[in-house]
Structure formats: C-alpha cells, structure tokens
C-alpha positions in Angstrom: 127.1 99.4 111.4 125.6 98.3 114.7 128.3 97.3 117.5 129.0 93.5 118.2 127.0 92.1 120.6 127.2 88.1 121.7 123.6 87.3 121.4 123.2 83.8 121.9 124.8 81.0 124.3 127.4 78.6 122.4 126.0 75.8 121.0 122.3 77.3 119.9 121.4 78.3 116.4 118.8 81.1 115.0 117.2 82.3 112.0 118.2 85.4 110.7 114.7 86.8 111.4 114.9 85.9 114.9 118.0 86.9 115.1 116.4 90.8 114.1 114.5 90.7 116.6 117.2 89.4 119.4 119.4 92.4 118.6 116.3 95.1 118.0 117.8 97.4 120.4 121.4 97.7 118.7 118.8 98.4 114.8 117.0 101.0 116.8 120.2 102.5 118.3 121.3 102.7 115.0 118.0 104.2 113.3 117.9 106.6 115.8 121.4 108.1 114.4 120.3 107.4 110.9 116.8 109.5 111.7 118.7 112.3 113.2 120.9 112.5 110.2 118.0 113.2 108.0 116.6 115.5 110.8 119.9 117.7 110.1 119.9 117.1 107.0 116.6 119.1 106.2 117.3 121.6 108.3 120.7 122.7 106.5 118.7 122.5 103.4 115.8 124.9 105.2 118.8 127.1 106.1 120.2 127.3 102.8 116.7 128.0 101.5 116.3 125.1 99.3 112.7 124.7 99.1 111.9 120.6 99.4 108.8 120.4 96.7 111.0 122.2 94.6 113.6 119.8 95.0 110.9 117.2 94.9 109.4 117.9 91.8 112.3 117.0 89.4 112.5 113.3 91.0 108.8 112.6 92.3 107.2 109.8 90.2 103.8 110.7 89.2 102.4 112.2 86.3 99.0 114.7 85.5 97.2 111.2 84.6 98.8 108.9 87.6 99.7 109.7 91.4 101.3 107.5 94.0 101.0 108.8 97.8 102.2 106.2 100.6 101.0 106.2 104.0 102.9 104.5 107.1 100.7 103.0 109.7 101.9 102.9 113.4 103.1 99.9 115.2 100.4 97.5 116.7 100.0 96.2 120.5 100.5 92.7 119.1 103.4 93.8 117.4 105.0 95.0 119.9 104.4 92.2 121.9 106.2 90.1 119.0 109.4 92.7 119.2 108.6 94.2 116.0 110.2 97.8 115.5 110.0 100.7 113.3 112.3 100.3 110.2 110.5 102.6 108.0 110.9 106.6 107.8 109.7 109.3 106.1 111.5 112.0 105.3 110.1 115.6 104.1 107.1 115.1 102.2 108.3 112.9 99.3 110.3 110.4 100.4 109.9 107.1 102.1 113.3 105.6 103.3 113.2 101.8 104.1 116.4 100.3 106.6 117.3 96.5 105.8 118.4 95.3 108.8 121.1 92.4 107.8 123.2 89.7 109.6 126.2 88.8 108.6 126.7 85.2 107.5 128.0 84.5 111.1 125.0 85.8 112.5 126.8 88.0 115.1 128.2 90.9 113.2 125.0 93.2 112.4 124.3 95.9 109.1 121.3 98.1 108.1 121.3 98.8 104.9 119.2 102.2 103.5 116.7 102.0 100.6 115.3 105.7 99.4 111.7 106.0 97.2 110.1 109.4 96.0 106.3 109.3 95.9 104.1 112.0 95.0 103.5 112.5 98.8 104.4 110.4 101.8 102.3 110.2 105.0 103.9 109.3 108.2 102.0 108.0 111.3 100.7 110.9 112.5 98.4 112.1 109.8 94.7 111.5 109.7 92.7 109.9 106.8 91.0 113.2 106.3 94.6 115.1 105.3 95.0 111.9 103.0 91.5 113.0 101.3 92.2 116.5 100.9 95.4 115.6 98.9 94.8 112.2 97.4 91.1 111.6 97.0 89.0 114.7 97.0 90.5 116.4 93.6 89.8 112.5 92.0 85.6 112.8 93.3 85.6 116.5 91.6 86.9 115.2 88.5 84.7 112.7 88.7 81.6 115.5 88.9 83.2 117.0 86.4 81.9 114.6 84.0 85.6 112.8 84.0 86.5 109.0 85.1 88.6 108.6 88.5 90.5 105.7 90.1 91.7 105.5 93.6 93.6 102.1 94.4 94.4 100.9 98.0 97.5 98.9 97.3 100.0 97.3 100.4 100.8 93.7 102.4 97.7 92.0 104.4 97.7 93.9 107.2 98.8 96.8 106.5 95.5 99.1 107.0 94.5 99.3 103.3 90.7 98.4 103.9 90.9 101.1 107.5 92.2 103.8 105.4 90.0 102.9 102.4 87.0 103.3 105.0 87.4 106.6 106.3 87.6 107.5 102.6 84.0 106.1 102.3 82.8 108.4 104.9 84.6 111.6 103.2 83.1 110.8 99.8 79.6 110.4 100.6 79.9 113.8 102.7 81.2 115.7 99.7 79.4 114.2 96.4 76.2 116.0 98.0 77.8 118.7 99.4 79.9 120.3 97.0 79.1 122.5 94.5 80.4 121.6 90.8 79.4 122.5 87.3 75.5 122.9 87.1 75.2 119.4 85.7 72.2 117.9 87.5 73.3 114.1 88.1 71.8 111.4 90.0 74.0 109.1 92.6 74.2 104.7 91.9 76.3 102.5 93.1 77.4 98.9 91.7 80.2 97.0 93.0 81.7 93.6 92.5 84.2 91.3 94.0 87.2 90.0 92.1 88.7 86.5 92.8 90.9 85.3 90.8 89.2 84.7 87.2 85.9 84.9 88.7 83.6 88.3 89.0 80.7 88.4 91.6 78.0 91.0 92.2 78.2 92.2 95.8 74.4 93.9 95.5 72.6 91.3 94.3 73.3 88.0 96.4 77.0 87.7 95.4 75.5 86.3 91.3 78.2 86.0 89.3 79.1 88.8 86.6 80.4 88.4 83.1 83.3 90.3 81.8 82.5 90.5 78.1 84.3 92.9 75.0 82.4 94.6 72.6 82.9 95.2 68.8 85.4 97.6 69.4 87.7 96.8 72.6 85.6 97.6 75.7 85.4 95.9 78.5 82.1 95.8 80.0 80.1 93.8 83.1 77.0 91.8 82.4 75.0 91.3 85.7 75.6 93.8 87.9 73.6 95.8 89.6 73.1 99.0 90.6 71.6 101.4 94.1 70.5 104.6 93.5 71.5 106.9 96.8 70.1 110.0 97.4 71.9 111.3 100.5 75.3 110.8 102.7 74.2 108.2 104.7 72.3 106.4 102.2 75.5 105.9 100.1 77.7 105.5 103.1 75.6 102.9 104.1 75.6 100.8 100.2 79.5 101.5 100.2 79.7 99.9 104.2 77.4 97.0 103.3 79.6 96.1 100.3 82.6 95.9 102.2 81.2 93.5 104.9 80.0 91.1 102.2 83.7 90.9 100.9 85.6 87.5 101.2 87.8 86.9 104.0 90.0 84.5 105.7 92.1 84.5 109.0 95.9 84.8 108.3 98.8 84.8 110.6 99.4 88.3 110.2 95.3 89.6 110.2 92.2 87.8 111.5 90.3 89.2 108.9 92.4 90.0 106.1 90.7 90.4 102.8 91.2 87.4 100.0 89.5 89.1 97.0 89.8 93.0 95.4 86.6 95.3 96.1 85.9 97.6 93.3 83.1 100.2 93.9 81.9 102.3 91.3 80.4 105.8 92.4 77.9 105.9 88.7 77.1 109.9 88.6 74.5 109.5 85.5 72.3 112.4 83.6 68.7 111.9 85.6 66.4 110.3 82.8 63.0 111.2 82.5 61.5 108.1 82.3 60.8 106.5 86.2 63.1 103.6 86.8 65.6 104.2 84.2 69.3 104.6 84.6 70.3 107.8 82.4 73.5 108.2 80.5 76.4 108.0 82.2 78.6 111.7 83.1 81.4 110.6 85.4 82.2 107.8 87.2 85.0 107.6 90.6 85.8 104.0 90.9 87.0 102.6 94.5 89.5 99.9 94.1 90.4 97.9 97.8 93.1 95.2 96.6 93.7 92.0 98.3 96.7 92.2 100.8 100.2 91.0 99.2 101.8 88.3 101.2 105.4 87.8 102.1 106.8 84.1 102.3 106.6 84.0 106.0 103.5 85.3 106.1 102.0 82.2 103.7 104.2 79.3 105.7 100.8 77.9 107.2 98.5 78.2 104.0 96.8 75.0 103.0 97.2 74.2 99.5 93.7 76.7 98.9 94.9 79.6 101.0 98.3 79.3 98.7 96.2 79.2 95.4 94.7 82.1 96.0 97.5 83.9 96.9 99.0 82.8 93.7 95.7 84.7 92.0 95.9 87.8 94.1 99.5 87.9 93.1 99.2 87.4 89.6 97.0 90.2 89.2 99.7 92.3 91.7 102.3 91.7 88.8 99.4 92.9 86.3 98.4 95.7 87.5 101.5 97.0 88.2 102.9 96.6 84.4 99.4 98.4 83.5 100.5 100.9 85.6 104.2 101.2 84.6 102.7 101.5 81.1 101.0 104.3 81.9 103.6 106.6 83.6 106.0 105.9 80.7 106.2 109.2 78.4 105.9 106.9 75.1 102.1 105.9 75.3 102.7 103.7 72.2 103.9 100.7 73.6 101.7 97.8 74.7 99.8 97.7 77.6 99.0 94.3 79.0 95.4 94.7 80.8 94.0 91.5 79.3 96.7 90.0 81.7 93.8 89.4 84.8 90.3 90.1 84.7 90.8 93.1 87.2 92.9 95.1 84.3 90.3 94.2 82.0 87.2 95.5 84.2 89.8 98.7 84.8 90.6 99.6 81.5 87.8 101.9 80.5 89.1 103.9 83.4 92.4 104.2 83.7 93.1 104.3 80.3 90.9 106.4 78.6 91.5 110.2 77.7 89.7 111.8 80.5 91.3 109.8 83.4 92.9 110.6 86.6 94.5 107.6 89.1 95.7 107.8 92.6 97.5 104.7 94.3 97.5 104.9 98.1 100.2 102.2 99.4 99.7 101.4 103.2 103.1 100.4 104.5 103.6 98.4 107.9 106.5 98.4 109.8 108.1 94.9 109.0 110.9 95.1 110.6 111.5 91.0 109.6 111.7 91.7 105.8 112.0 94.2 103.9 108.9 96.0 102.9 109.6 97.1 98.8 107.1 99.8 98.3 108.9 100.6 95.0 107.0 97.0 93.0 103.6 96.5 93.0 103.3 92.3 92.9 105.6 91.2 95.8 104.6 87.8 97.8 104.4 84.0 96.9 104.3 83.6 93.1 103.2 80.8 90.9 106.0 78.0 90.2 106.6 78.0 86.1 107.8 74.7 84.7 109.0 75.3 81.3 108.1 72.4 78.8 110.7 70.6 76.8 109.8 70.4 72.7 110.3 67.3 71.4 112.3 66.4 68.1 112.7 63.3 66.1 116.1 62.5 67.6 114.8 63.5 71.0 111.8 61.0 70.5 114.3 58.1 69.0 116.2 58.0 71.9 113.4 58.1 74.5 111.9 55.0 72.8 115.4 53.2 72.4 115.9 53.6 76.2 112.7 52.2 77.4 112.4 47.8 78.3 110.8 47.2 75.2 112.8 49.9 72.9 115.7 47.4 71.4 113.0 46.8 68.3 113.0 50.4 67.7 116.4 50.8 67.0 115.3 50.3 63.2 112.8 53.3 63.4 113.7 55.4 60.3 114.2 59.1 60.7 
C-alpha cells in the first residue's frame, strides 16, 4: 500500500481520478517495488532453470486457428504534460500485468491493486513494428500464399496506436507478397476494401458507394459493390493500402485529434491469373486487414454530442460482437453457436474466420491510462447502449390502467 500523504488543503474536494494523479509519485514509488519484484522474480526462475515459454505454454490463450499478441505503446508528450504515468507492465514474454491504482473512500489512504493476463506474446515499449511482423503478421501473409484465408485485427481504446502500428504493417506486407518465395502458384495481387459504420457498408475505392452485404443459398456472406485494384508491385499496393486509410472517417476526440469512427477492412485478394484480359480469376488465398474503431472509456465520451455518442454505441455494439465470435472460436467444443449475424462486421468476417483453412491474429494496442483501468482481457469495453425492458400487458394489468385514468369510473363494468 502506498504511504499516507495529506494531499489536499481542508475544506477542498476531488475526484478520485484527480486525486490519481495528485498522488502519482507515491503509485510510481510503489510500481517501482512492484516491477522489481517481478524483475527478481524471473531471475530465480532463470536460476532454477525454469524455462518461461515452457511455463507459458500450459496458460497462454491462443489456439492453432486464433492468436492474441498485445503491444504497449509509450507515454505521450501530452500525457505527460496531463500527469499521466505508467500503470501497465509486462512481464517475460506472455504476460501483461495491469496496476489499479485505488483511493480509499476517504480519498487519503491510497491502494494499487494487480491484474495478471497471458497473451500469446506481449510487446513492451521498446519493440519495433517490424519484430511485431515477424511474429504476429508475416506467418498469417504466408498462409495467405499458401492458398489459405488470414485475419489480422488491430483491436484497443482511441488512441492507443492501433491505426500507427497497423501502418507499418502495410509497409511490411507489400514488401513481402512480392518478395517471398511460396508454392509455385502463379497469383495475381487486388485489393478491395470497405468502411464499416455501424449497419452501413461503404466502398473506399470507388467514391465511398455504398456496398450490400447479402447471403446466398447456403449461408455465405458476400459484398455486392465493391471494387477491386489490381497491384503489381510494393509500392503500387502500399500506395492502394495508404490511400484507403486516409479516406477512412474521422472525428476529433478528447483523447485523439484524429481518431478513427468507423472499422477499415482491407482485403489482400491473391487470385489464379485468368486468361481472359480484364477478368478477375478465381480466388487462391486471401489476408484480410481489419483496423477497428477505437473503444471509449466514459470519460473519454463526457463531451460527445448526442451523434458522437451514437456512434459510439455502434462501434461498441460490434466490440461486444466480435468478441463473442471470437470467444466462440477459442472454445474446444466448436458445436455451440456462434453469433456473427450480431453486426454487419461479423457477418462480412465470417467466411474468414470461420472457415476450415483459417488463421486469426488479434493485435491489442494498450496505452498507459493510468486514470482507469485499461481491461485488455474483454473485447467491447466503453459507453454502451441503454436497454429499457418493456412491460407485457395482461387483462388485469390493462383493467386497472383504464380504471385509474379521469374518465375510467365507466369501465369498472368491463368484463374479463
């Protein structure tokens, strides 16, 4: 527990989130022990020649079909300006450990409290975006030459560097779909990618038009009006993948001047080259790049207007969606029901994440948020849509609603 400290004069009051920030020096005192702890903590383990990943392995989540890897961002200048500190910490490769710095309901005495996730492999500040390829991203783009279907999924809070990260992936990708040699399958390179807000679908390569998502006969999900680039080259498909990400919808937040208010989805189309001039061929493999919307916390959406909160109801909604998808996918009984007609972004991901020759990564960009904590374990956290349950109505219930209004002492002789 963090010493006592007076931290205000008598008489003035403070939220608990100020409060944090009042006493950051006592919280970093204190993660300071807590980080050393863990230091020593490895090291014994090194010394007693416990091997981590083997240790890892029994408790990582993750599976051959689904991966999860999180990467920490560093702090900000702003942030610092704002007295923001470091409250998350990585230890070893495969876990992420999260400290809750608490007040006491008298807002002088002071707690952290210590939450623990295992990941398939956890980044801290100091690692590159090309180390997060190598591991995350590049085994998904062989599949996907391979003749298989890939998904990589940017997940985390506005602000939190998804779109960054997801950018140097762009440049990575487009280096090695031409430069790698795999299988002697002779594909050609498209590209078609749409934006996703809320219920409605929108072509980002052909003037923003809006696409249909329709079901065939037998339970696909498939998008009627997009359109697709051919690329021939690195720069020619780094250069469709940039463009597509500038057209994306943004707005100006408290947290990020530009933070993104719809999900990107890029496919990478690798398709058997067709003899006929013009003519898209048959499709081999397919890596599709998925840039959610940024998650909000509450304090984060305290200045929306009623539009900005609406559609962070949407991007929300389809938060708590995908993660159930997603759920349903690592659990070992793949029986059950899997709910990915929930939001039109499971439906348009369906064919990929759930068919038989699928592989998934999910990249979670944590901040620092040293105001809240930051729950890297759910996928849907933020403002959510208000439910108000509705009442059924019964003859009784009716009766006495009519009986109690001005002009209900003539109904007292309605019959049953």
């Amino acid at each position: 527990m963090v010493p006592d400290r007076e931290w205000r004069p008598a008489g003035e009051n403070m939220d608990k989130r100020t409060a944090r920030k009042v006493h950051a020096a006592d919280f970093q005192r204190t993660l300071r022990e807590l980080r050393s702890q863990y230091l020593q903590q490895m090291e014994s383990r090194l010394r007693a020649g416990i091997e981590e990943n083997d240790e890892a392995n029994r408790e990582a989540p993750g599976s051959d079909h689904m991966h999860v890897y999180v990467r920490k961002r560093p702090l900000l200048p702003h942030e610092l300006r704002k007295h923001e500190f470091d409250v998350i910490t990585a230890v070893g490769q495969r876990e992420i450990v999260i400290h809750e710095c608490k007040m006491y309901p008298d807002m002088r005495h002071k707690y952290v409290v210590s939450h623990h996730q295992r990941f398939s492999t956890c980044y801290d500040e100091k690692v590159d975006t090309e180390t997060i390829y190598e591991d995350a991203v590049k085994h998904l783009l062989l599949h996907a030459m391979q003749g298989g279907k890939s998904v990589c999924m940017m997940y985390g809070q506005t602000g939190s560097g998804k779109t960054y990260t997801m950018s140097g992936l762009f440049h990575y990708i487009s280096d090695d779909l031409f430069t790698e040699a795999v299988g002697d399958v002779d594909f050609a390179v498209s590209v078609s990618a749409v934006e996703v807000a809320g219920s409605n679908c929108f072509d980002l390569i052909h003037d923003r038009a809006k696409v249909l998502v329709c079901d065939d006969g037998e339970g696909n999900t498939g998008l009627v009006g997009t359109t697709e680039v051919g690329a021939d080259s690195t720069n020619s498909l780094l250069e469709v993948l940039e463009g597509v990400k500038d057209l994306r919808t943004t707005e100006s937040t408290t947290v990020n001047h530009q933070s993104s208010r719809s999900h990107l989805v890029c496919y990478v189309n690798l398709r058997h080259r067709s003899l006929k001039q013009g003519e898209l061929g048959e499709l081999y493999g397919q890596l599709v790049l998925l840039d959610l919307a940024g998650s909000e916390r509450n304090e984060d959406s305290f200045y929306h207007d009623a539009a900005r909160r609406k559609e962070a109801i949407e991007i929300n909604k389809s938060h708590l969606a995908l993660k159930e998808c997603v759920r349903a996918i690592g659990r070992e009984d793949n029986t059950g029901f899997v709910p990915y007609r929930a939001s039109v972004l499971t439906r348009i991901l369906k064919g990929c994440l759930w068919s038989m020759n699928s592989r998934a990564s999910m990249l979670e960009d944590t901040p620092h948020v040293s105001t809240d904590r930051v729950d890297v374990k759910e996928a849907g956290e933020g403002e959510e849509e208000r439910v108000i349950p509705i009442r059924e109505w019964d003859n009784d219930r009716v009766r006495k609603w009519i009986c109690s209004s001005s002009w209900g002492s003539s109904a007292e002789g309605i019959s049953r």
